[in-house]
Gaussian input, Z-matrix of N, CA and C with variables (Angstrom, degrees):
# hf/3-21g

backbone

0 1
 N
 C     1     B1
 C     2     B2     1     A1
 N     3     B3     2     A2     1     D1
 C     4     B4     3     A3     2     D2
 C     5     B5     4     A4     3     D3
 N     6     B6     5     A5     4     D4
 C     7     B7     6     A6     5     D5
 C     8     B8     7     A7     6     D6
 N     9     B9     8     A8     7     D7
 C    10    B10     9     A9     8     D8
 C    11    B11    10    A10     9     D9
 N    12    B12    11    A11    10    D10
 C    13    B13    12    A12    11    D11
 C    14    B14    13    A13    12    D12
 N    15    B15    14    A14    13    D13
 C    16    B16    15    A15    14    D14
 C    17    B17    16    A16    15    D15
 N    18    B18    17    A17    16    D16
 C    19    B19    18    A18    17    D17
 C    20    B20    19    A19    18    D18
 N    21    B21    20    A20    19    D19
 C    22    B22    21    A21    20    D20
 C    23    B23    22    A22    21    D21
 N    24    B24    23    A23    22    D22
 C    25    B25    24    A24    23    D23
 C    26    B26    25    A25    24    D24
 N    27    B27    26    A26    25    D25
 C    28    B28    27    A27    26    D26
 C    29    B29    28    A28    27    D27
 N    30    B30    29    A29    28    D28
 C    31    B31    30    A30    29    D29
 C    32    B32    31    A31    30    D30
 N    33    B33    32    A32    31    D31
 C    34    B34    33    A33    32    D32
 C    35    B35    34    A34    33    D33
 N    36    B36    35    A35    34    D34
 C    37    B37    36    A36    35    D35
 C    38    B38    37    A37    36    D36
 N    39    B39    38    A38    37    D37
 C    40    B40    39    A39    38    D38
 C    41    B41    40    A40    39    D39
 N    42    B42    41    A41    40    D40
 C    43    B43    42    A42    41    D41
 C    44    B44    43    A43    42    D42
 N    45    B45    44    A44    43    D43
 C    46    B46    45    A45    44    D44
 C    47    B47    46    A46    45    D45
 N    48    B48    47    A47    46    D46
 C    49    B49    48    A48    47    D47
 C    50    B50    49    A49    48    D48
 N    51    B51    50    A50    49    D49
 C    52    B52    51    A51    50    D50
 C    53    B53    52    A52    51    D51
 N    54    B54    53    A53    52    D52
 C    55    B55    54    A54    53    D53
 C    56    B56    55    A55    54    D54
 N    57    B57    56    A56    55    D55
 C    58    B58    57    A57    56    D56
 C    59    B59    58    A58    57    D57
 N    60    B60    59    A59    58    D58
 C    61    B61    60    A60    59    D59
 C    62    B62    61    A61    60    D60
 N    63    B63    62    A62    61    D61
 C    64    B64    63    A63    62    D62
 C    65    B65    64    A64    63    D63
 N    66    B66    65    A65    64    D64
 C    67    B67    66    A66    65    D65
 C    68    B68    67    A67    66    D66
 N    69    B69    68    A68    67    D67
 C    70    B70    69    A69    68    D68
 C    71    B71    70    A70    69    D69
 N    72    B72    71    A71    70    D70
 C    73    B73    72    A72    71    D71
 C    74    B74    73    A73    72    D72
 N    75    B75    74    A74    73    D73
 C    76    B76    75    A75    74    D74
 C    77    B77    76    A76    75    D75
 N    78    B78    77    A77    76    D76
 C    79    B79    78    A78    77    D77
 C    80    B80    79    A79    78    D78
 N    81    B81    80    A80    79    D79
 C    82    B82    81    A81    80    D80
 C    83    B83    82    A82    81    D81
 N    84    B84    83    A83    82    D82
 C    85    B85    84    A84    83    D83
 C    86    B86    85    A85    84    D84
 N    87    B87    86    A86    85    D85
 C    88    B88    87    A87    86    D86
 C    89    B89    88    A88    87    D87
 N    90    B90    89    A89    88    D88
 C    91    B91    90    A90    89    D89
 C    92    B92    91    A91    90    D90
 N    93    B93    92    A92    91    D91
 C    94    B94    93    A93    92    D92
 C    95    B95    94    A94    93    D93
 N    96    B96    95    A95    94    D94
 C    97    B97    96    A96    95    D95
 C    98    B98    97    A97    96    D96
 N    99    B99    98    A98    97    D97
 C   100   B100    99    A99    98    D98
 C   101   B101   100   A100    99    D99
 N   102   B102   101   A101   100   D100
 C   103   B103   102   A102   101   D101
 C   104   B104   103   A103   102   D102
 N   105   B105   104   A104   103   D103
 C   106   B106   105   A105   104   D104
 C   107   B107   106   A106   105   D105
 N   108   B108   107   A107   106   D106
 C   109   B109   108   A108   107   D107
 C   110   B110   109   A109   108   D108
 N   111   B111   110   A110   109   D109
 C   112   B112   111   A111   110   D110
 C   113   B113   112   A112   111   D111
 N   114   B114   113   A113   112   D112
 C   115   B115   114   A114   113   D113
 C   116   B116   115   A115   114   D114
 N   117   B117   116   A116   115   D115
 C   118   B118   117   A117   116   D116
 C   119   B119   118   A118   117   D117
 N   120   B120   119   A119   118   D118
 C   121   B121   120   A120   119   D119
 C   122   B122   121   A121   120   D120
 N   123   B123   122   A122   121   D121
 C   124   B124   123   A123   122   D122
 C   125   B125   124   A124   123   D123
 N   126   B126   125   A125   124   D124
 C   127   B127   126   A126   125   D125
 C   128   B128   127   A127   126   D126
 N   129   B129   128   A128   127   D127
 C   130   B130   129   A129   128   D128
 C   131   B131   130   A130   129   D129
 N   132   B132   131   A131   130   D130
 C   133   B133   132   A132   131   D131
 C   134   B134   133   A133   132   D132
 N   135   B135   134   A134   133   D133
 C   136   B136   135   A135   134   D134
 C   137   B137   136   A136   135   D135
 N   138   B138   137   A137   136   D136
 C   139   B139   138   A138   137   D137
 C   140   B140   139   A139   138   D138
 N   141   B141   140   A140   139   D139
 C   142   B142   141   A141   140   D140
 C   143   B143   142   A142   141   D141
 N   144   B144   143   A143   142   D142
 C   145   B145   144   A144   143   D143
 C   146   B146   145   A145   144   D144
 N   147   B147   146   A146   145   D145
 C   148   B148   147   A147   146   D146
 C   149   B149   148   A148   147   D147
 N   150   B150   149   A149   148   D148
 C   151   B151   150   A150   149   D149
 C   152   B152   151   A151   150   D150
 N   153   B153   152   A152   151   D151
 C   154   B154   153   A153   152   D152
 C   155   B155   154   A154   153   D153
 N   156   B156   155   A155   154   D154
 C   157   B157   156   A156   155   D155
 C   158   B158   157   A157   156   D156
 N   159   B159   158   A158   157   D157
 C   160   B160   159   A159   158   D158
 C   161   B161   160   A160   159   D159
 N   162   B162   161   A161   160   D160
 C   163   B163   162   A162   161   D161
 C   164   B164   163   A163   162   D162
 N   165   B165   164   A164   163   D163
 C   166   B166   165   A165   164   D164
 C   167   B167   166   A166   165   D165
 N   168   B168   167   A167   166   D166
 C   169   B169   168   A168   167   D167
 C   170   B170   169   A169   168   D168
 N   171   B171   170   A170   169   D169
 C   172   B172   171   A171   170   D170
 C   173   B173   172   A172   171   D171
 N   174   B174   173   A173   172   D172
 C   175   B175   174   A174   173   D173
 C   176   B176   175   A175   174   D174
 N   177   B177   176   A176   175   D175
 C   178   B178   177   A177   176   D176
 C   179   B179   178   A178   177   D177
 N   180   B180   179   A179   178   D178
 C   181   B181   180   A180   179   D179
 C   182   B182   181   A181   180   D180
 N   183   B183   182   A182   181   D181
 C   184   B184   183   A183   182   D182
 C   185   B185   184   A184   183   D183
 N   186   B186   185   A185   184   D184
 C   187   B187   186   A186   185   D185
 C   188   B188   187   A187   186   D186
 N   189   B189   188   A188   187   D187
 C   190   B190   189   A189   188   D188
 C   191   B191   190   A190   189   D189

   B1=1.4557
   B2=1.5206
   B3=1.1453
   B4=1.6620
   B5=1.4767
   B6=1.8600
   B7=1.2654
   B8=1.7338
   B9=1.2033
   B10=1.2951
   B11=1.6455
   B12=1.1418
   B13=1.1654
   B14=1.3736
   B15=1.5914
   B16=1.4398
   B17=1.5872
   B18=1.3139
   B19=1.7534
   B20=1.4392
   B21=1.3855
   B22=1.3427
   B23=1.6879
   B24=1.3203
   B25=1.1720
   B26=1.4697
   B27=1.3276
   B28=1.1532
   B29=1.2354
   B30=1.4222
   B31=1.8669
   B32=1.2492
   B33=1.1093
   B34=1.4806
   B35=1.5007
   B36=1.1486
   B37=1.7898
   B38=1.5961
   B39=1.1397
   B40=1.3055
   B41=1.8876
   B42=1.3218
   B43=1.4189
   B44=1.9222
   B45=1.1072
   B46=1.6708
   B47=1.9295
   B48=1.0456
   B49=1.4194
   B50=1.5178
   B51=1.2558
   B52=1.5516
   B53=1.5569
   B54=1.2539
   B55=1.3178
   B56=1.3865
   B57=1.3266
   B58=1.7469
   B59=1.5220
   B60=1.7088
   B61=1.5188
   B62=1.4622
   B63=1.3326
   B64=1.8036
   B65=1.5374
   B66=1.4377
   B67=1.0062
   B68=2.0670
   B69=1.6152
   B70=1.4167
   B71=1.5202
   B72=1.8962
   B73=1.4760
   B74=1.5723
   B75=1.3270
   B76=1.2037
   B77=1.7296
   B78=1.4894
   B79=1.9559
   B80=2.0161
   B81=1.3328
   B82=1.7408
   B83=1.2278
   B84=1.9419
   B85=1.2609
   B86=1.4202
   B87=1.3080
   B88=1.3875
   B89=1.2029
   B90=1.4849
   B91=1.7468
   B92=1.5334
   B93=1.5212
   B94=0.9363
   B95=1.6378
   B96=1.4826
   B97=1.4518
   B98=2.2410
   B99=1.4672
   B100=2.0626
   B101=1.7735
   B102=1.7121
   B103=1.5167
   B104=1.6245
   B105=1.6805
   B106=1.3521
   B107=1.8242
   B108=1.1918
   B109=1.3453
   B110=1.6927
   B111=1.0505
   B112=1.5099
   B113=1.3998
   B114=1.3881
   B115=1.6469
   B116=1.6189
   B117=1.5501
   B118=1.5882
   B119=1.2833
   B120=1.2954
   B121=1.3755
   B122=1.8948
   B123=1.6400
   B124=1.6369
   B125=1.8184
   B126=1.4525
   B127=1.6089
   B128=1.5543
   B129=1.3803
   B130=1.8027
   B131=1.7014
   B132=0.7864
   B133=1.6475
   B134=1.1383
   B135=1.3607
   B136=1.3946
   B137=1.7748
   B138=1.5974
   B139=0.9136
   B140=1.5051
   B141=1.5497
   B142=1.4698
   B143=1.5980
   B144=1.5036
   B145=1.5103
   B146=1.4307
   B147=1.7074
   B148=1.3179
   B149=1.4025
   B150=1.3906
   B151=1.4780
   B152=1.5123
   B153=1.8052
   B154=1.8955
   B155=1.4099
   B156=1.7100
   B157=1.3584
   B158=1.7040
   B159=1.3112
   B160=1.1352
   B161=1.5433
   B162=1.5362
   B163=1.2634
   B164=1.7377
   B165=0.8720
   B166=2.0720
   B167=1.0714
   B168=1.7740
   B169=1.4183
   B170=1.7729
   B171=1.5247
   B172=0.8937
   B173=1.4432
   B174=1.5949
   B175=1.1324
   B176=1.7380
   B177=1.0829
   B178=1.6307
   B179=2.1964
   B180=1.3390
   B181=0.9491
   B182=1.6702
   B183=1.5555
   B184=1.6996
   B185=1.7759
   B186=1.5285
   B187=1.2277
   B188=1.4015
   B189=1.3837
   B190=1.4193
   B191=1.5145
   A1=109.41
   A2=121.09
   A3=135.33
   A4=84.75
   A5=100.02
   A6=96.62
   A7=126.15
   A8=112.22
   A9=132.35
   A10=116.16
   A11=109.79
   A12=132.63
   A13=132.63
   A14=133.81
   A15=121.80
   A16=110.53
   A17=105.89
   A18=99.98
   A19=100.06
   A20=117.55
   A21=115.04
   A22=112.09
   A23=129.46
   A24=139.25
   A25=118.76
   A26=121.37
   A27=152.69
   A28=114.19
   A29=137.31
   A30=132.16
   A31=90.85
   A32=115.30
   A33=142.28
   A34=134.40
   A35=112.00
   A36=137.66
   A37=91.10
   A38=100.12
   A39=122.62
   A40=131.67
   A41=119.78
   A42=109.01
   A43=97.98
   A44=89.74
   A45=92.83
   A46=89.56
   A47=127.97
   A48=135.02
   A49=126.32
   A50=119.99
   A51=115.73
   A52=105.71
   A53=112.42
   A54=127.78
   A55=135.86
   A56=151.93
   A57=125.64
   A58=113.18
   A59=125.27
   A60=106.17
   A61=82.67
   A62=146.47
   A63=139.24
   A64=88.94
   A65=134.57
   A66=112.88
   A67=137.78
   A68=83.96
   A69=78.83
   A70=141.20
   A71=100.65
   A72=103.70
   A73=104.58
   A74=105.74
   A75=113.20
   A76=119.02
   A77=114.13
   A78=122.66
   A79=100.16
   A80=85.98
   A81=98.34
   A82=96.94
   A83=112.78
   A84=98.55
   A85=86.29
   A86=115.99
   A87=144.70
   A88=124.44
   A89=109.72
   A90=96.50
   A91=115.14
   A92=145.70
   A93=136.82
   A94=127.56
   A95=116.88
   A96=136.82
   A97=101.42
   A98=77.96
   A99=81.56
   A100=80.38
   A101=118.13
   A102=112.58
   A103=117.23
   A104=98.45
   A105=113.53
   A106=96.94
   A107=136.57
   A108=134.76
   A109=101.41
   A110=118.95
   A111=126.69
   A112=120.33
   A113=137.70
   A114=142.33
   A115=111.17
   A116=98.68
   A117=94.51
   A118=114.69
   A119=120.35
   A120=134.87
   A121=113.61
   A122=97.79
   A123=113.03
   A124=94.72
   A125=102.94
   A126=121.35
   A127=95.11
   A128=96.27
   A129=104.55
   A130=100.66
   A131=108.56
   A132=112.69
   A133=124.54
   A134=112.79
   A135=121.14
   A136=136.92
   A137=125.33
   A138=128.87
   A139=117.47
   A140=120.70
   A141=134.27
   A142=94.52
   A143=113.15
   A144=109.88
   A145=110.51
   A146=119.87
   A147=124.59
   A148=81.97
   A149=107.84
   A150=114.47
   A151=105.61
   A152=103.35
   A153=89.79
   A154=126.02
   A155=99.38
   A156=112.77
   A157=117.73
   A158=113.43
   A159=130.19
   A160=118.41
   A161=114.43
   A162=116.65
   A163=126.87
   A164=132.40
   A165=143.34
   A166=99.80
   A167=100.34
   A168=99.65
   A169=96.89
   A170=138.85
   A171=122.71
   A172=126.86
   A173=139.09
   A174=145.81
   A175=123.11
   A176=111.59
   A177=109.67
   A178=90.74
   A179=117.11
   A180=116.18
   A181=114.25
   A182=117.36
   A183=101.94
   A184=87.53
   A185=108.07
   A186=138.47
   A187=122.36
   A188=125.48
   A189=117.58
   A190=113.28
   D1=163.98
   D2=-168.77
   D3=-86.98
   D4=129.05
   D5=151.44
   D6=-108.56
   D7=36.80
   D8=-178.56
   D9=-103.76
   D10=-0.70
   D11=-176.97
   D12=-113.65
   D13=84.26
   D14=-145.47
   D15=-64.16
   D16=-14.82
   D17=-164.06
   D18=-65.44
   D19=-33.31
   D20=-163.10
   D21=-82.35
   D22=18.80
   D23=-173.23
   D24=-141.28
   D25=104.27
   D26=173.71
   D27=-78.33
   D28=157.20
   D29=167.84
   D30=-109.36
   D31=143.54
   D32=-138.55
   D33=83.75
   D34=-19.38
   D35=-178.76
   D36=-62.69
   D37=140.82
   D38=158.90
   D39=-85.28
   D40=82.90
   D41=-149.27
   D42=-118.46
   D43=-174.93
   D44=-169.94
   D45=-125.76
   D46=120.64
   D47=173.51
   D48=-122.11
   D49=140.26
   D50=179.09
   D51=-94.56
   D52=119.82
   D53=144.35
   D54=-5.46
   D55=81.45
   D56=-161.11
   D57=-50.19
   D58=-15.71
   D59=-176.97
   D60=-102.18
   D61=39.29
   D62=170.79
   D63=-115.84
   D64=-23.36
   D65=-169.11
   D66=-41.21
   D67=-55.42
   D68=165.91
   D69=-62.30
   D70=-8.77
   D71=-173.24
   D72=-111.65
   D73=6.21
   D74=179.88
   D75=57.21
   D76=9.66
   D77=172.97
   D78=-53.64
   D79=130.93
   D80=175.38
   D81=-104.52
   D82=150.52
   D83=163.08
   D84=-135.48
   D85=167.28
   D86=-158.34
   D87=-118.65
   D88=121.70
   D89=-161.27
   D90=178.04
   D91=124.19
   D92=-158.70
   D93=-75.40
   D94=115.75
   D95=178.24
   D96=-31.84
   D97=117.50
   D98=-174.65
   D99=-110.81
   D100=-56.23
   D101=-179.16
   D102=-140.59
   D103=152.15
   D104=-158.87
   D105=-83.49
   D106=100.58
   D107=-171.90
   D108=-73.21
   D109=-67.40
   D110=-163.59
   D111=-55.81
   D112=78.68
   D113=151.67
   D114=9.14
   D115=-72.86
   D116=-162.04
   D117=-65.70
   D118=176.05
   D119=-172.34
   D120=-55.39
   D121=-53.01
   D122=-173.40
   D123=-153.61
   D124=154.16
   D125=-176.33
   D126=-135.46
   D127=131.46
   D128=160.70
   D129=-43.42
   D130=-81.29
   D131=-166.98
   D132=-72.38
   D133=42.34
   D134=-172.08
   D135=64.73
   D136=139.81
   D137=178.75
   D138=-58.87
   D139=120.86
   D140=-165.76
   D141=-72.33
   D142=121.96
   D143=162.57
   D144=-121.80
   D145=-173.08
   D146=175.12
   D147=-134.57
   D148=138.19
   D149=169.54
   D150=-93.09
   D151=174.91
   D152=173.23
   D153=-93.17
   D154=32.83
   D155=166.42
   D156=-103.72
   D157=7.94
   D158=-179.18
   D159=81.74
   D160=-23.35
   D161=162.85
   D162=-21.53
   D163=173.06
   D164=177.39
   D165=-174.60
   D166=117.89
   D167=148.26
   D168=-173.65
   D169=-148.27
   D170=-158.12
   D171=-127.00
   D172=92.61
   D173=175.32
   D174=10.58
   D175=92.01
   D176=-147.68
   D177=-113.64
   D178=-20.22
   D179=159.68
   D180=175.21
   D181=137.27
   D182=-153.67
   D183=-108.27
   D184=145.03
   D185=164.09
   D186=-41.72
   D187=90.29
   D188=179.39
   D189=-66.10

C-alpha cells in the first residue's frame, strides 16, 4: 500500500519509516503506528508518523 497517502494508515499498522537523519541513506526502521503526524490528505515523501517507540519520521512502505 502507498505510504504517501494518509487514508491508508491507521495507528496500530505495522509500517517501515525513514528517519529524518536516515534520509540520505535511505535505513527504514520498523515499528508500530501509535500517531498519525501529517494533516494533509497525501505527502510526496510520505505520511509523518510517531511509532509507539517514540521514533518520527516518514511512512516509506506499510506492512501487510
Amino acid at each position: 500500500m502507498d505510504g504517501n497517502i494518509r487514508e491508508n494508515i491507521e495507528p496500530g499498522q505495522e509500517v517501515d519509516i525513514v528517519l529524518k537523519h536516515h534520509q540520505h541513506s535511505g535505513e527504514l526502521t520498523r515499528g508500530i503506528v501509535a500517531d498519525i503526524l501529517t494533516k494533509s490528505l497525501d505527502h510526496p515523501h510520505g505520511i509523518k508518523v510517531r511509532l509507539e517507540t517514540g521514533e518520527v519520521g516518514r511512512v516509506q512502505e506499510i506492512i501487510e
